[in-house]
Each structure stands twice: as structure tokens, then as C-alpha cells.
N, C-alpha and C positions, 0 to 999 in steps of 0.2 A: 372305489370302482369295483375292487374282488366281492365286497361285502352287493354291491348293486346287481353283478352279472349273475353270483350266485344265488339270489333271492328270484331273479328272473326265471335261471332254469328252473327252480324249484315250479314257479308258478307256471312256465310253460309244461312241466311234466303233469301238474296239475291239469291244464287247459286239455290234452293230448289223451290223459288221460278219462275223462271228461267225455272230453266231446269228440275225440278222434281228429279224423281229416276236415270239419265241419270247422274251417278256419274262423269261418264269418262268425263262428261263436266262441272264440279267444278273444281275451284282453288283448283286443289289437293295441287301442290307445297307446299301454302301457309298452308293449313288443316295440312297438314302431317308436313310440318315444324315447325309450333307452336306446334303441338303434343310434337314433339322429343325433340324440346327444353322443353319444360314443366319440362320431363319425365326428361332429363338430369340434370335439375336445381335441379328439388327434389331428386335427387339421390345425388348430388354435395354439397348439407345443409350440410352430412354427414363429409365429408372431414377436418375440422380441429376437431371433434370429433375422426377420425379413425389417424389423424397427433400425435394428442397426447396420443392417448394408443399406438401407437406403439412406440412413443417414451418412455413409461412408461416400454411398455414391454421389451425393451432392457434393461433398467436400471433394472429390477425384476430379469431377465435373465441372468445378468451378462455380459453380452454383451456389455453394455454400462457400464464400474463400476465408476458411478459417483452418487453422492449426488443428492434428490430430488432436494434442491436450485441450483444445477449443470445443471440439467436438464431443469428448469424453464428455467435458464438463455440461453442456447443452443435455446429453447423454440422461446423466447423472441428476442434474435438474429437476427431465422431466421424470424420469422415473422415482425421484423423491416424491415430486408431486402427486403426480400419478398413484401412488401407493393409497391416498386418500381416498380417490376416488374409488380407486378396486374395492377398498373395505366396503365403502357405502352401497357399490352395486353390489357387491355378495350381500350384505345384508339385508337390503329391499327385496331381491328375488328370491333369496333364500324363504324371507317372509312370506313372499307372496304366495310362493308354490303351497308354504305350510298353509296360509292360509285358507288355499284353494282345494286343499287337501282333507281341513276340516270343515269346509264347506259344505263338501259333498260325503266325506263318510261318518262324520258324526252323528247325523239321523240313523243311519244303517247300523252304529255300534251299539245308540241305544237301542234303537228295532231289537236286534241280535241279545241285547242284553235282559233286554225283556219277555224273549220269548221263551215261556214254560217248553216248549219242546223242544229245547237244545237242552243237551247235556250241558254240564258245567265247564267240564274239559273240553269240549268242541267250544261252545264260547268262550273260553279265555285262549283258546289258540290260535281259531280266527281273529278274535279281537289283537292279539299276539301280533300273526304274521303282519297284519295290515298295518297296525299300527307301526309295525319294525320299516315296513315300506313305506311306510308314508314321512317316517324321518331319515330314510334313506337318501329318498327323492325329493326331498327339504333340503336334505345335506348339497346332493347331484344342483337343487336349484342355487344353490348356497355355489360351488363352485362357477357352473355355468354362468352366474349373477361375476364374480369373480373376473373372468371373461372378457364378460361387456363392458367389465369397468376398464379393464385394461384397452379398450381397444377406443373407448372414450378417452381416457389418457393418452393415448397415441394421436388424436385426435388434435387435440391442444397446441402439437408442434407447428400447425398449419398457422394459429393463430400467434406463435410467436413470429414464422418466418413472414405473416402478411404484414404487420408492424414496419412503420419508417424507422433507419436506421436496424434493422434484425441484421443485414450484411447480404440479405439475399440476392445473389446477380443473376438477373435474367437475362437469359442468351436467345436473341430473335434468331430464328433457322437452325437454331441445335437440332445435329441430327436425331436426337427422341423424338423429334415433332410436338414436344411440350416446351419447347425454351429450357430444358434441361431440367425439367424439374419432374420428369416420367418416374424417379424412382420415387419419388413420396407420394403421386399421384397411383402408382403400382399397390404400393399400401394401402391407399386407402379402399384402393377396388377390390382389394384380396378381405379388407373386414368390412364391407360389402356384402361381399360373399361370404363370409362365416356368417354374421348376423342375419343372412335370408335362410340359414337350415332352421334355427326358431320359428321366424315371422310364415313361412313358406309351412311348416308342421301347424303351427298354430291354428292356421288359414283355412287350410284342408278340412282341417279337423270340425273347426266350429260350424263350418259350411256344411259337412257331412250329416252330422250326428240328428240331426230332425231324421236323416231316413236311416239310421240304422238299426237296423230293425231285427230283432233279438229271437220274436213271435216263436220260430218253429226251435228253436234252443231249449225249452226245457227250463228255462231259470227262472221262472213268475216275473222276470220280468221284461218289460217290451224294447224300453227303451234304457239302459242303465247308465250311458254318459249324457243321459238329459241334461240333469245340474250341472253338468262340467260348462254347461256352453259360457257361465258369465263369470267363470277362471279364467276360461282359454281367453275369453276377449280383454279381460285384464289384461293378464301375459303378453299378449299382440301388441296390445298398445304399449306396455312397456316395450318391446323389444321396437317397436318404429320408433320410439324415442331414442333408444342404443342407437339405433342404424342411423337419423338425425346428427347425434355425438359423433361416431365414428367415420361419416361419410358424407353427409350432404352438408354438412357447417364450414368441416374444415376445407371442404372440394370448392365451396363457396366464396370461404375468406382469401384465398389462393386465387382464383377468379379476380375477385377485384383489383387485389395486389395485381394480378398483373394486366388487365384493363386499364387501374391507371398509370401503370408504365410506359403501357402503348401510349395513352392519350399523352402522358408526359412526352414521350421520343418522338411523337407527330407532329406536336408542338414545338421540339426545339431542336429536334437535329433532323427530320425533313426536310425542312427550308434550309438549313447549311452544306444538305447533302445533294440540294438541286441544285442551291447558287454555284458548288464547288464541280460539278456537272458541266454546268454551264458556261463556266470560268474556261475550266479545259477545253472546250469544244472548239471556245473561241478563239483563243491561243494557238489550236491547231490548225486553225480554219486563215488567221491571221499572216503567219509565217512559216514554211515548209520548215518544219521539226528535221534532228537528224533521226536517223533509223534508231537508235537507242532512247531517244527521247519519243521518238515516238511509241517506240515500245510499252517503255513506263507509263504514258501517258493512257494507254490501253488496258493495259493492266490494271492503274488505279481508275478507270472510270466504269472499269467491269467488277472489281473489290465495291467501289459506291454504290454502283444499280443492282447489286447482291445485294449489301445492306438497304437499300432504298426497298426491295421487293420483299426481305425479311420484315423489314418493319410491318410494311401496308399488309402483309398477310398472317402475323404475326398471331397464335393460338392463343386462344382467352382460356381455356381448359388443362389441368395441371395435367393431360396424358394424354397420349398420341387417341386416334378415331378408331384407329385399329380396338386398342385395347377396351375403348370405353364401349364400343359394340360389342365384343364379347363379353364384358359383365352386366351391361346394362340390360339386355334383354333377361338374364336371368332372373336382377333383383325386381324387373317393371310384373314382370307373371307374378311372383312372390309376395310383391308391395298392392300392385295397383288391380290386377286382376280380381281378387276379390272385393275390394269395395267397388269394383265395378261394377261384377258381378251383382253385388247386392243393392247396390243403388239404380240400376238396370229394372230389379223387378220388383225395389218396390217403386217408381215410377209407374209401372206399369200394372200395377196392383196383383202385383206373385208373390211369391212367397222369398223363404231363403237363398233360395237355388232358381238359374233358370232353368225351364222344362226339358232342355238337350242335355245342360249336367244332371238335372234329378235323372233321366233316362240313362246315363251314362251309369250315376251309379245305382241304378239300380240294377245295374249286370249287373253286379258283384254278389245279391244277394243271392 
């Protein structure tokens, strides 16, 4: 990370000194892309601190009714596991990024390399810096790849708790408003939301770059993240797959786990809980109770039509409405907004962009 922020400034001094205040003609890509990765990384430290309270909190909850050492070991499991998967994601996206990296500047080192009017020393230092950045930013894709595995691995828990016999107890009307299962359901929203500062970069970017337009900059050339565009939609796609792993599978397999618990409790302890309803009713209706029996009598037929109305309204979704509205609007702009956006206009025979965002950004030039 020291070796990435300081190659930055280097090149932002570069940029600044260059072109001055004329932002539009800085390596934005690269400025905003180490940004977000930064921003994502720090946000990501958190992640096996937020894995293991929630797994704590199931076990508090009752949710999980297993022993702390029960829980360790579940712990320890998945995170054995998991270790497989982290290596695999750092290495694909580590890949990818080098890949995406020789993509686009190995025409420009040969260009550079061939051109009689560079000194020797100016090309091998360009060639130098760039090259030193681009295994940098191999390295940064290599971590970031890292990341998403881990949060694929996190992912997996869902599939063991959705399994018969896992020990999981769902609570109809826990006050989470998820059956008590909001802390795992918290998690997954929170790598959710890590995985959208990717897909949400990615998005923008590949959207943008047809108009960014270089023209009045002085650098011969017009457009210089042309080639980038079929990285970036690599990268994208891999990162909806992460966000798939991390979020929509396991939020999935938790769903039906407890769908068919509902259907199970509707089927067999509805009908015990109206006949036992209706037993009491009758009994009171039958012979004038004493005042303590009738007491109890009300108390447990107000315990039944609690559980009776638990049941019948009972959440299919591992996390309260609350929460899932605040991340869901996030990841939908991130995920879905774009391929709207682009399927939008070429229906309509446009181009990349519709005509209000190309107008949008073309403030900016």
C-alpha cells in the first residue's frame, strides 16, 4: 500500500505539473481507482471482526443453540476452508488486473520502445515507472482478489446453516424481525456493500470513457482509456460473480431454509394451535371458570394467537425491511443501473450512454 500511495503521488505531481488545474486531463482512472480501492480495503479490515459477532450473535440469540467451543469450531472450519478460496480469488484477479494491464500498455511500450526520438534514458524510465505500476496494481488486484474471496467464504456459512439438521432455530416474531437470524443476514449486506465500491467503479467507468475526451490536453491523444473498456467489463463481471458468492446465494439459501420451516409450522402446528384455541374457548364458554383459571386460560390463548400470528406472518428474508432498504437501493444503482442504462439504448438504437447522462457528463468536460 506505501509502495502504491507513493507511486500515486509521484504521478499526481507529475499530472499537476503537466497540466496544472486542467483535472480533466489527469489520470483520473488511476486517482479514483486507488482511491476506492483504499476506501474498500479499510472498510474490508472489518470483516472477520463483523464474521465473528455475528456468529456470536446467533449463538446469544438462540439461533445457533450451540456451545461457545461449538461455535469456535464452526469458526475454525470455515475459515480453514475459506483459506482456499481467498488464495484462488487473489490469484484470478491478481491475473486479471496484469492481464488487463498488458492489454492496454504493451502496444504503448513497444510504440515508446521504437521511437527514434526518445532518448534511451527517458524510455527506460517511462518504461520503468509504468511497468513498476502496473505490478503494483497487479499486486493491489492480487489483494483486493484476496478480499472477495474472503467474503465468498463468508458466504458458505449460509449454506451450511440452510442444511437439515445444521441446529439452526428459527424464531417466528424475534424481535430482529428476521426470526433471529438479522446478524448473519447484517453480514451479508455489509459484503454487499463492500463488493458495490468495484462493480459501482467499474460501471461508471466503462460507461464514461467513449466521451472522455482528451482533445484540448495536449497529449496526441484523444481518447487514452479506449482499450480499457474490455478490462473494465472483465473486472465487472468478475466482481457480479463475487457479489453473487457473497450475497445473493447465501441470502438465497437462508430464504428457503426458512420458507420451508414456515411451510413445515403451517402444516403442523397451526392446526394444534387452533384446535388448542378452540378447546379453551369451549371449556370457558362450557362452565363459569374460577378467576385464576380463568386468568390462565387468557393468558395462554393470548401466548397461542401470538404464536398463531408469528407464524402466518413469519419473514422469508434473513434481515429486518429496515435494513434491506438501506443497502438495497445502494447495490440496485451499482448492479442494475447500468445494464439498464445500456440495454435501454441499445433498444432504442443509441449508443453507450443515454442522451441525459452523455449531457450530464459532458459538464465535466
Amino acid at each position: 500500500m506505501a509502495v502504491l500511495v507513493a507511486l500515486v503521488a509521484v504521478k499526481s505531481a507529475v499530472e499537476i505539473s503537466v497540466f496544472g488545474t486542467k483535472v480533466h486531463c489527469w489520470d483520473t482512472m488511476l486517482l479514483t481507482g486507488t482511491s476506492v480501492f483504499a476506501l474498500a480495503v479499510a472498510l474490508a479490515l472489518s470483516l472477520p471482526r463483523r464474521f465473528e459477532e455475528a456468529l456470536t450473535e446467533l449463538r446469544v440469540h438462540g439461533a445457533l443453540p450451540v456451545t461457545l467451543a461449538e461455535t469456535d469450531a464452526i469458526k475454525s472450519e470455515l475459515e480453514g476452508s475459506g483459506s482456499r478460496i481467498v488464495k484462488r480469488a487473489a490469484a484470478i484477479v491478481g491475473a486479471l488486473v496484469l492481464a488487463g494491464f498488458l492489454y492496454v500498455l504493451m502496444p504503448q511500450f513497444i510504440a515508446i520502445w521504437r521511437d527514434p526520438a526518445l532518448p534511451p534514458g527517458v524510455v527506460y524510465t517511462l518504461i520503468g515507472f509504468f511497468g513498476l505500476l502496473m505490478l503494483v496494481c497487479a499486486f493491489c488486484g492480487y489483494v483486493g482478489g484476496a478480499f472477495l474471496g474472503r467474503v465468498a467464504s463468508y458466504g458458505t456459512l449460509a449454506r451450511r446453516l440452510s442444511r437439515e439438521g445444521s441446529g439452526l432455530a428459527l424464531q417466528p416474531g424475534h424481535y430482529d424481525g428476521a426470526n433471529g437470524l438479522a446478524p448473519i443476514g447484517s453480514l451479508y449486506l455489509y459484503q454487499a456493500f463492500l463488493v458495490m465500491f468495484p462493480i459501482l467503479w467499474l460501471a461508471v467507468w466503462w460507461l464514461a470513457i467513449p466521451y472522455y475526451d482528451m482533445t484540448t490536453c495536449n497529449v496526441g491523444i484523444t481518447n487514452p482509456y479506449l482499450n480499457w473498456r474490455m478490462p473494465l467489463l472483465v473486472l465487472w463481471v468478475t466482481s457480479v460473480v463475487f457479489l453473487f458468492l457473497a450475497f445473493v446465494r447465501p441470502v438465497l439459501q437462508l430464504r428457503r431454509r426458512i420458507k420451508s420451516e414456515r411451510a413445515r409450522l403451517e402444516r403442523i402446528r397451526l392446526p394444534d394451535i387452533r384446535a388448542e384455541i378452540d378447546a379453551i374457548r369451549t371449556n370457558l364458554a362450557a362452565s363459569p371458570p374460577s378467576e385464576a383459571d380463568r386468568t390462565a386460560a387468557q393468558a395462554r390463548l393470548s401466548a397461542l394467537s401470538r404464536e398463531h400470528w408469528n407464524i402466518v406472518h413469519m419473514p422469508t428474508w434473513p434481515m429486518d425491511r429496515a435494513t434491506m432498504r438501506q443497502y438495497f437501493s445502494v447495490n440496485a444503482v451499482s448492479t442494475v443501473a447500468p445494464v439498464a442504462l445500456k440495454g435501454y439504448d441499445i433498444l432504442n438504437g443509441g449508443g453507450p450512454l443515454s442522451p441525459a447522462l452523455q449531457h450530464l457528463l459532458a459538464g465535466f468536460g
